[in-house]
N, C-alpha and C positions, 0 to 999 in steps of 0.2 A: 078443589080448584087447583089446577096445576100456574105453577112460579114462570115468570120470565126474568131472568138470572143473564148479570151480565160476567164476563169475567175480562178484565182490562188492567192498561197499566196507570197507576194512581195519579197521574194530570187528568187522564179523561174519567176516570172512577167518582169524582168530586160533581160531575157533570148528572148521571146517571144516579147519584145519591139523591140531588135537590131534585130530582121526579120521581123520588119514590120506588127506585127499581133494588133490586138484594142485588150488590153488588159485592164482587171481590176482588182486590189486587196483587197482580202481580207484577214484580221490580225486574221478571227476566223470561224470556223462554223457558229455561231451565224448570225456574220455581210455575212458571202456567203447565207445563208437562207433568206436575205432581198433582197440581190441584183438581184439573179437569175430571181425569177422572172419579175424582171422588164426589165433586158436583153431578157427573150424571148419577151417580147412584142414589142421589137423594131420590127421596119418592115423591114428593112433591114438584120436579122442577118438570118442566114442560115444554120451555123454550131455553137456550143458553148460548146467549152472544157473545162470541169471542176476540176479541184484540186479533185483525187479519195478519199482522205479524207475529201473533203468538201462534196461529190458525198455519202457515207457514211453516213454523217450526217443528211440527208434532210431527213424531215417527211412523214410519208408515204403516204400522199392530195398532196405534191409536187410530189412526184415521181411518184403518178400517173400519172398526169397532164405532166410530161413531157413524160412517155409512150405514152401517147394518143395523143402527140405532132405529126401533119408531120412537120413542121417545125418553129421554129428550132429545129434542132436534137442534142441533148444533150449527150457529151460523155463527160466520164473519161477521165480525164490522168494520169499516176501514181505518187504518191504521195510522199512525203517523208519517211512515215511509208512502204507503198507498201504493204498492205493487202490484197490485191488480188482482185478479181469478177470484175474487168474490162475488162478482155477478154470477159466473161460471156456476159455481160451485151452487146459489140460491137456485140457478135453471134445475141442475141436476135433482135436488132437493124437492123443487115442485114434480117435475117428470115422475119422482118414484112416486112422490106423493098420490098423483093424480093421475097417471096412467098417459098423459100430453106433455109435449116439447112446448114450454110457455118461454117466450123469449119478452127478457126485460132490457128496455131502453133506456138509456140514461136523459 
């Protein structure tokens, strides 16, 4: 059975703990740009939600790589700035998935 793995910054990591989800923290951009990758390569992880300002941050060799990811599937979650292109970025995510432009509404 594959993991749904969050990876955040430790105010909201405290959250995603008391429901039982593997979480991870990170204190910076910087230190979520090391870790990430090493979470997709677990073999069990399946889904892996990311802090959308960390999701923001990552270079654009990472964000390829996890485009071109089927698994795991890498989403935002929003953040404490809440800059937006998270929706965006789920549409894209269903499209490949499923072959349709599914538009989600707030």
């Amino acid at each position: 059975m594959y993991k749904f793995m969050v990876l955040t910054d430790p105010d909201t990591a405290a959250g995603f703990r008391m429901a039982g989800v593997d979480t991870w923290e990170a204190w910076n951009i910087e230190e979520a740009r090391r870790m990430l990758p090493e979470l997709m390569l677990e073999g069990d992880a399946g889904i892996i939600a990311v802090n959308e300002d960390f999701m923001q941050g990552l270079d654009e060799r990472l964000m390829n790589r996890i485009e071109r990811s089927a698994r795991p599937i890498v989403i935002p979650i929003p953040g404490r700035s809440r800059k937006g292109g998270g929706m965006d970025y789920i549409e894209r995510l269903l499209r490949r998935a499923i072959g349709y432009n599914v538009v989600l509404r707030r």
